[in-house]
C-alpha positions in Angstrom: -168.5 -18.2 91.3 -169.2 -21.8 91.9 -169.1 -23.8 95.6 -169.0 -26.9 96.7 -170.6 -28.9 100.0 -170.2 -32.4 101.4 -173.6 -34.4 102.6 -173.2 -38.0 104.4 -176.1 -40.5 105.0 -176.0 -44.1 106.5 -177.3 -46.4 103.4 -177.6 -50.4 104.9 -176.0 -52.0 101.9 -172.3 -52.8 101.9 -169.4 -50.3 100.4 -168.9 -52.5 97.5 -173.0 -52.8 96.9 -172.8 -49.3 96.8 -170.0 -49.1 94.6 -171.3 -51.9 91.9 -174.8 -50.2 92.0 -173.5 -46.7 91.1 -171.4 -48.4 88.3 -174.3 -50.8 87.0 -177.0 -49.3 84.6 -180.3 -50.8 85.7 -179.1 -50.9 89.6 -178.4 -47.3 89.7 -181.9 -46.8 87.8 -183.7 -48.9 90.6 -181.8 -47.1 93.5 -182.5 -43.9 92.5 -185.9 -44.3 91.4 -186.2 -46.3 87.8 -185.2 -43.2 85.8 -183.0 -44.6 82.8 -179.1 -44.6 83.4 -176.3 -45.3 80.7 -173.2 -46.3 83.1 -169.8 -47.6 83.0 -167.5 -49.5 85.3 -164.4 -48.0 83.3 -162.1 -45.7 84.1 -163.0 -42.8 81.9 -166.4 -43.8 80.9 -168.9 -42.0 80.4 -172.7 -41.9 82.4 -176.2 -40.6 82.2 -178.5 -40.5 84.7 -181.9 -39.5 85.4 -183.1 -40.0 81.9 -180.3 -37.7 80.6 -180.6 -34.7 83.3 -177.2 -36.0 84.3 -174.1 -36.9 82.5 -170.4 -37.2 83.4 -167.2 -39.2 83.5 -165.5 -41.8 85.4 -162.2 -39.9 86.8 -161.6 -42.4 89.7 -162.5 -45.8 90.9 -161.5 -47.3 93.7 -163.8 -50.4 94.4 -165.4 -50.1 97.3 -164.4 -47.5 98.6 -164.6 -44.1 96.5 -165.9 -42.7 93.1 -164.7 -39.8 91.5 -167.0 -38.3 88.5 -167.4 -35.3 86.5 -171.1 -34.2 86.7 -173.1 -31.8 84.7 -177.2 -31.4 84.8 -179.0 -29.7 81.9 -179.5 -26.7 83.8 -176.0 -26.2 83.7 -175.0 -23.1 81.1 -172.5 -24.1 78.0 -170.1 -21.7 80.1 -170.5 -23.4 83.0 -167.2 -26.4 83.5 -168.5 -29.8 84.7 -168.6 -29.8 88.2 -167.2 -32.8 90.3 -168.8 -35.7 92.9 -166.4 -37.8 94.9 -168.5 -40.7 97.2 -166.5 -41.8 99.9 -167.7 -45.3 101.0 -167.1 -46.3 104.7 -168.3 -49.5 106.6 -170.3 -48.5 109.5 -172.4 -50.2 112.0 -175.8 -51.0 109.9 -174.4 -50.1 106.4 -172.0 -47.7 104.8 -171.7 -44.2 105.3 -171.5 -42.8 102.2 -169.5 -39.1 102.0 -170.2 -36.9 99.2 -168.5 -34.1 98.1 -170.2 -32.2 94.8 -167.6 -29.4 93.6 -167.1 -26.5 91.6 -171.0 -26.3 91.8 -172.1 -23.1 89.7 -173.4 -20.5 91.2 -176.9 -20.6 92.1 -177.4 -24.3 91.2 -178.3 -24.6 95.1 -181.1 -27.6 94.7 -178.3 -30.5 95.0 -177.1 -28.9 98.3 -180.8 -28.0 99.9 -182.4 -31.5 99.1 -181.5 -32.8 95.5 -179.0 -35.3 97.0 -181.0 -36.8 99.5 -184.6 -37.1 97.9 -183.3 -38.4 94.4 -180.0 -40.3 95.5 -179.8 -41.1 99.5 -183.9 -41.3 100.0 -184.3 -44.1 97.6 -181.3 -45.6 98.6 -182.2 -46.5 101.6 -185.3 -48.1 100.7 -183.8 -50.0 97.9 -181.2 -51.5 99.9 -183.2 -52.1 103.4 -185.2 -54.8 103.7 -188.6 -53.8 102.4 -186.5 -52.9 99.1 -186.4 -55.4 96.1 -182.7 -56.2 97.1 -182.4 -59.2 98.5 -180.8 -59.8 101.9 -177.2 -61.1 102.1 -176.5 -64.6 101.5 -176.8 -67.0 104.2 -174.7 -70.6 104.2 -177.5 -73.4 103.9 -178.5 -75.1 106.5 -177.3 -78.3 107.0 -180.5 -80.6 106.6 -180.8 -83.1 109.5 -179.8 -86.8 108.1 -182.8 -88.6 107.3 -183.5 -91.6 109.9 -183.6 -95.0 108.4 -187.4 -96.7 109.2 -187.9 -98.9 112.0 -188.7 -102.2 111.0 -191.2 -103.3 113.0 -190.3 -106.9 115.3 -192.5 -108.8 117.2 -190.6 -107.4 119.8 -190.2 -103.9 119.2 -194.0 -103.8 118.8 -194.3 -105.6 121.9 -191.9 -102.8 123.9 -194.0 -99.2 122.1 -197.3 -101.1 123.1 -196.0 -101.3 127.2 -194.4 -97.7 126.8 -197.5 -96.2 125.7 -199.9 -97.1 128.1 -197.8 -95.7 130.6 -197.5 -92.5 129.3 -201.2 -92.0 128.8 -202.2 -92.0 132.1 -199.6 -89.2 132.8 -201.6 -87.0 130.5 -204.7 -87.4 131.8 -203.9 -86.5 135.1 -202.2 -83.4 133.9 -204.9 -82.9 131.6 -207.6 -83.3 135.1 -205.3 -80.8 136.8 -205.9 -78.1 134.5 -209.4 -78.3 134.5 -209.5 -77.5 138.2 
């Protein structure tokens, strides 16, 4: 008889990073660890993951927002039907909270539920999309660089005025410089 369970974890990446990742060949490899993934942005497309432990079918996409695939491992028997993953992507404070629901699980295939998610999907994740992953951070607009001054050109009496400003302000500093020595 087969189950099903729902997991959630906070990932700090955007829904729609989420979404393009799980639908992008070499980002789902790198998010889940650099094992080889066939994928497809397609309705109806077909995956692997995982080197081939995993493959499926696209059976909803909604970008941004949720995935619906048909999922099979290699431990699954040929009697066993595919079983099904929906991800429900959410905007949260510090990320996405990503809902997933993995159903018609067969029996005893228990490993997803008691860890399988979360070390080979939701662990490596996290540190692909934080900041010490090799994602980098969201775009900022450039900075505006300062207009460049045009030079001074020096006058007899421009020179005239810095060389009566500046013995002024020298004796300022020494004195504060004599105070702090006390």
């Amino acid at each position: 008889m087969s189950f099903e369970f729902t997991l959630t974890a906070i990932i700090p990446a955007s829904p729609r990073e989420i979404y393009d990742a799980w639908l992008d060949a070499e980002e789902h490899a790198a998010m889940t660890g650099g094992k080889p993934a066939e994928t497809s942005a397609e309705l109806g497309g077909s995956f692997t993951a995982w080197d081939g432990y995993i493959t499926g079918q696209n059976l909803t996409l909604e970008p941004g927002r949720r995935i619906v695939q048909s999922w099979r491992t290699t431990k699954f028997s040929d009697a066993d039907p595919d079983s099904q993953i929906e991800l429900l992507l959410e905007p949260v404070a510090g990320g996405t909270r990503v809902t997933l629901r993995h159903s018609n699980v067969p029996e005893g295939h228990t490993s997803y539920r008691d860890g399988g998610w979360q070390r080979s999907y939701f662990e490596p994740m996290v540190v692909y999309f934080s900041d010490a992953g090799e994602t980098p951070a969201p775009a900022k607009p450039a900075a505006r660089k300062s207009p460049k001054k045009k030079p001074v050109r020096k006058t007899a009496s421009r020179t005239k005025s810095r060389k009566t400003k500046k013995p002024a302000k020298k004796p300022a500093k020494k004195k504060a410089k004599k105070k702090q020595k006390r």
